[in-house]
N, C-alpha and C positions, 0 to 999 in steps of 0.2 A: 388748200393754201391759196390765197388770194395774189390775183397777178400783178407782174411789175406796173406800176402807174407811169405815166407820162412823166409827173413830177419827181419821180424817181431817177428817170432817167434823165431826166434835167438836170438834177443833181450832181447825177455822178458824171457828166458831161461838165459841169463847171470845175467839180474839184479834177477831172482831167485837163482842164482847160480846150476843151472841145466845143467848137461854136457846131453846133446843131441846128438846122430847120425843124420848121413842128411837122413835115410828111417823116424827117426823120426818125425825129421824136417816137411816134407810133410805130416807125418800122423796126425800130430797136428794142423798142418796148414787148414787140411780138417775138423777136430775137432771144433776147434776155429770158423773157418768160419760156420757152422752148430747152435753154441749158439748163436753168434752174431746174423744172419739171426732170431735165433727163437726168442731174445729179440728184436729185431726192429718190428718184428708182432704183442706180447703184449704190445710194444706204440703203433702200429697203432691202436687197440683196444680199447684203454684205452678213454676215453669218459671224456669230463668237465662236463658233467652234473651226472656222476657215483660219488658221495664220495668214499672217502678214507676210508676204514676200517682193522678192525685188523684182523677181521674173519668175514667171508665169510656169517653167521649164526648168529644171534641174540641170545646173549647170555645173561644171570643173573645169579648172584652169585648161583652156586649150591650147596654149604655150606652149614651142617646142623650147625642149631642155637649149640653154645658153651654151652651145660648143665651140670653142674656137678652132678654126677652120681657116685654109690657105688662104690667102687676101693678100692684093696690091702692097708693096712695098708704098713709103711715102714717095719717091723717085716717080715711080711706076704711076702714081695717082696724079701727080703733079706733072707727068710731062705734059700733059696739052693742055694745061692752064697759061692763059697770058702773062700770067705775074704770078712770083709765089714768094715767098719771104718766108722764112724759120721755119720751113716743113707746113706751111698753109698759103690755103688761096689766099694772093692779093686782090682786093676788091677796093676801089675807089673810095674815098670818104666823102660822104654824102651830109653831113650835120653838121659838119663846119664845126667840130669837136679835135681836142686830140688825142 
């Protein structure tokens, strides 16, 4: 497979809208060319008889079960806030909304 050109990489620096020098030009060029090579290795690798997975590692919900368990009253949560209104923190309004 023949390598990324200069012009190429000019290219794709304009429709990024990337002003680029020409020492970068080539330094990118050698760059580019370096991913491309290493992505064409992992298709050679990649096998039909391997499935497709998300991870790598056989995974199961590691979630513990949802128990409800003793916890602060709203009283108790709210005492040492500086403002509370309707069972919640008062917090400032800040967007000039209402």
């Amino acid at each position: 497979m023949p390598g990324i050109t200069r012009e190429e990489v000019s290219h794709l620096a304009r429709l990024s809208r990337l002003e680029l020098q020409d020492e970068e030009l080539d330094h990118f060029a050698e760059q580019l060319d370096v991913i491309i090579g290493a992505v064409a290795r992992v298709g050679e690798i990649a096998a039909d008889d391997i499935p497709p997975t998300s991870h790598p590692l056989p995974l199961t919900n590691v979630m513990r079960p949802d128990v409800v368990r003793p916890s602060l009253t709203p009283e108790q949560a709210l005492s040492g806030a500086p403002a509370a209104e309707q069972q919640r923190f008062k917090v400032p309004q800040i967007l000039g909304e209402d």
